[in-house]
N, C-alpha and C positions, 0 to 999 in steps of 0.2 A: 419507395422502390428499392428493391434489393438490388446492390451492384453487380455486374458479373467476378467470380471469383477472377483474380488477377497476383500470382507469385510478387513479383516485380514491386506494385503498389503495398501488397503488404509487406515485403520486406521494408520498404520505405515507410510506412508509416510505422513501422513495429520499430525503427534505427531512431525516430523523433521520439518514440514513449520510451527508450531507453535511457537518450540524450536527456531527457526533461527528468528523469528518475536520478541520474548522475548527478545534472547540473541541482535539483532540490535536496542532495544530500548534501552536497557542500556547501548551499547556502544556508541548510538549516544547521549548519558547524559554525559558520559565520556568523548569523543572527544570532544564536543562544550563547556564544562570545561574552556578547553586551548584552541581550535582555532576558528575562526570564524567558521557560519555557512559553508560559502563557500568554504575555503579550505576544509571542511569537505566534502561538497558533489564532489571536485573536486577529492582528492585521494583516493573516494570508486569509480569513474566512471573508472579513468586511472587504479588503482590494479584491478576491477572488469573485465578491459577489458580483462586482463592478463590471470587471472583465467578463464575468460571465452574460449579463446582462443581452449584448448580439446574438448572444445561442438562444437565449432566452427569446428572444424578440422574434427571429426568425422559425422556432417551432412553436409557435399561435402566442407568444406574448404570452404574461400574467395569468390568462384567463385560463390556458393551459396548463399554466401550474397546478392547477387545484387540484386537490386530493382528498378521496374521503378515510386516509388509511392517516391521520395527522401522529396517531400513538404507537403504530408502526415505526413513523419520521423520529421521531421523541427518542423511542427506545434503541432504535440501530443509531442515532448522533449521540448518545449518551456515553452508548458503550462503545463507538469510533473513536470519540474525541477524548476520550481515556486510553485506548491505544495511541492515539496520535502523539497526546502528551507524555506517555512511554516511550516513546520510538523518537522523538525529538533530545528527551533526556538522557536516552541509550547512547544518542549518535556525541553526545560530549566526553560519552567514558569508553569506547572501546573501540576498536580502529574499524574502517567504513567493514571491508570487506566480511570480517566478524559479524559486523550489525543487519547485512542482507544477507546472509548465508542463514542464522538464526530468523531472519523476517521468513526466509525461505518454506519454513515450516507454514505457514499461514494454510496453506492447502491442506494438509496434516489434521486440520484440528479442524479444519470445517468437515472435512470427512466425517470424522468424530462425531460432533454435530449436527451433521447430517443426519446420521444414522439415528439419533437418539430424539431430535426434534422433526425432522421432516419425513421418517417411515422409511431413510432408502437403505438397504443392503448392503450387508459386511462381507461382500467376497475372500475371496482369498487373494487377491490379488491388491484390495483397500488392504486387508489384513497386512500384508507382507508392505506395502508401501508407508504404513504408519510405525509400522516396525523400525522399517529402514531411517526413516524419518527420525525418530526416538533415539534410534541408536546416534545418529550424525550428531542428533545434540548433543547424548552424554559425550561424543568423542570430542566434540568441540568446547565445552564446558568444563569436565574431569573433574565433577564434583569431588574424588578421591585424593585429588595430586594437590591439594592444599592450594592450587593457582583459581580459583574458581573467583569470579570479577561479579560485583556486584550489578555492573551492567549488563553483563546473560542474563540475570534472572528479569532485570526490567525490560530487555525487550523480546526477553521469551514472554511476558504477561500481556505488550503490546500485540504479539505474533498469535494470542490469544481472544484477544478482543478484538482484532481483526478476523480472525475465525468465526467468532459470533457473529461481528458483524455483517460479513460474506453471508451465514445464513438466513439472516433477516431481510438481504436484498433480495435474496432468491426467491423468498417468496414475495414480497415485491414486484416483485418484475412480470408476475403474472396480471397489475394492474397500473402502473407505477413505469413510466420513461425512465431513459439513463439522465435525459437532460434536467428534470424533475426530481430523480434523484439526488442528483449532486446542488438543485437549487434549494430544496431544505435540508441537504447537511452544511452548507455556506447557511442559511437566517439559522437554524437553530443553531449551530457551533458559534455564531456570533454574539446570540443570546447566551448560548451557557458559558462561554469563556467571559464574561465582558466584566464582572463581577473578579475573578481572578486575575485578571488582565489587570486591571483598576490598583489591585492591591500593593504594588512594586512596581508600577508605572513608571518607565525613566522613557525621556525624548531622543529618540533614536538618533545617532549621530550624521550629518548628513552623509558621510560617506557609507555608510550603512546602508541607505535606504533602495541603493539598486539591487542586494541582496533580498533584501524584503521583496520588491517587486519580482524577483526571479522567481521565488519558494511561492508567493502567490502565484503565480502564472504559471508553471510546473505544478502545481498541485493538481489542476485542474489538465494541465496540457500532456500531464503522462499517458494520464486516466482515458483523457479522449483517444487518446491518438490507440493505445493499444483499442483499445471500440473501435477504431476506426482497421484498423489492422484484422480483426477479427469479420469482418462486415468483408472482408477480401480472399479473407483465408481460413478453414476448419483452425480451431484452437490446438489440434496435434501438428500442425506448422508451426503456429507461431508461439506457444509457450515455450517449446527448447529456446527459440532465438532469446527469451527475456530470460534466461539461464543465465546470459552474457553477461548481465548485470554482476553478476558474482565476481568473473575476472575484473572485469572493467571495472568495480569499486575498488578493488583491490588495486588496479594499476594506477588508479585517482590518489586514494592511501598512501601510497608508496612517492610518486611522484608531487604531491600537495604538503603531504603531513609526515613524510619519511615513516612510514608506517609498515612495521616488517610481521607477514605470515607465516606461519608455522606448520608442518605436517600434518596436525593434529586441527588445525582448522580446514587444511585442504583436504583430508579424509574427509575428515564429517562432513563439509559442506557436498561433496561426491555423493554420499550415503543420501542424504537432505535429496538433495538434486534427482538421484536415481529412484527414491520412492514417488517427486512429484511427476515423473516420464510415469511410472506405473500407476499413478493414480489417476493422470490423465486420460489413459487411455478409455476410462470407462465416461467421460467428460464429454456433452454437448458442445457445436459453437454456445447454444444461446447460454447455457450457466455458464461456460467460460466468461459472455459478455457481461453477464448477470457479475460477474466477480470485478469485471473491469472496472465497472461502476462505484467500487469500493477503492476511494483514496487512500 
């Protein structure tokens, strides 16, 4: 049953997928402290599975999970959890607000994507928004000015393979739940991380482990709640609200990690931010929700 749209309810669920996007970047600054990337993303897939498990139960249990699209599943966790482990590794080298303002591009590139793998249309308006986008990066990167950080390029290639991945859900989702979604990117990314994980295994220290429980539980509870926000409100409501995230890392940065911003990343990320207002505009809810679905 579709709910009636409702402002109010989505601003509130759209303030928790914010909250939960905040709270998993600081815990994924905490956990990668002490362990590798990889055990990292291995004991948010295996706890996350756990957790998920009531979602699971309550839209038809197991039997519902099945899927006849398994190499679909394979291919979009392959190339997620190669952004994830980008985007985990970015967040140790470059300050928060840096690291979402470049994620920010992720729309950007599934555009791109879009165009080339699923038939849709190069407006002028994708046109001018990819531009914009392009341009935010070089102003926030300045490949020229000799300060160019090894951590741009790593989570511009995550901000990449989250683009792919974006367009494998997409078409997805024409057979394929959100809740099903996210139930074989947790087994596969558990399978494919478990082997690297293994590698550099250290025992997480007990005061660690409410961090770990946090980034598992936000990983999952961003994702929903923006779906949930969406199921209330067209995506041209609530994507600007998740713009916020830009400030709000930054003021996280500033006040956590004394993390100081620059011109040149507030332009850009402006540039970023203003192509994705334009790219949205041509945006359904459902691909917006189709996107949400993408941890």
């Amino acid at each position: 049953m579709i709910p009636a749209p409702s402002i109010p309810k989505a601003a509130f669920w759209m303030a928790l997928s914010i909250a939960s996007f905040l709270a998993m970047s600081v815990a994924g600054r905490e956990t990668t402290a002490e362990l590798n990337v990889f055990q990292v993303l291995e004991l948010r897939s295996v706890i996350g599975f756990f957790l998920l498990l009531p979602l699971v139960m309550t839209n038809g249990g197991f039997a519902a999970m099945r899927t006849k699209r398994p190499l679909a599943h394979v291919a979009r966790n392959v190339i997620h959890y190669a952004g994830q482990a980008a985007w985990l590794y970015a967040l140790t080298l470059i300050p928060l607000a840096v690291l979402i303002s470049i994620e920010f591009t992720t729309p950007i590139w599934t555009a791109i994507l879009a165009v080339s793998f699923l038939g849709e249309k190069l407006s002028t308006a994708r046109l001018t928004a990819i531009a914009l986008g392009l341009i935010g990066v070089v102003i926030i990167v300045r490949p020229s000015a000799g300060s160019m950080d090894p951590g741009h390029l790593v989570v511009l290639g995550a901000a990449v393979c989250f683009g792919i991945s974006m367009v494998l859900v997409k078409s997805m989702t024409r057979t394929e739940s959100v809740v099903r979604i996210i139930f074989w990117m947790l087994v596969i990314q558990s399978a494919a991380g478990l082997i690297p994980a293994l590698y550099d295994w250290r025992n997480p220290s007990l005061g660690l482990w409410p961090w770990i429980i946090v980034i598992a539980f936000t990983g999952m509870s961003s994702h929903f709640c923006l779906a949930r926000a969406l199921a209330y409100a067209d995506a041209t409501i609530i994507s600007p609200m998740d713009f916020l995230r830009v400030p709000l890392s930054a003021l996280v940065g500033w006040l956590l990690y004394h993390e100081q911003i620059d011109i040149f990343t507030t332009g850009g990320a402006a540039l970023i931010l203003a192509g994705n207002l334009l790219n949205l505009q041509r945006k359904t809810p459902q691909v917006a929700e189709a996107e949400a679905a993408t941890p």
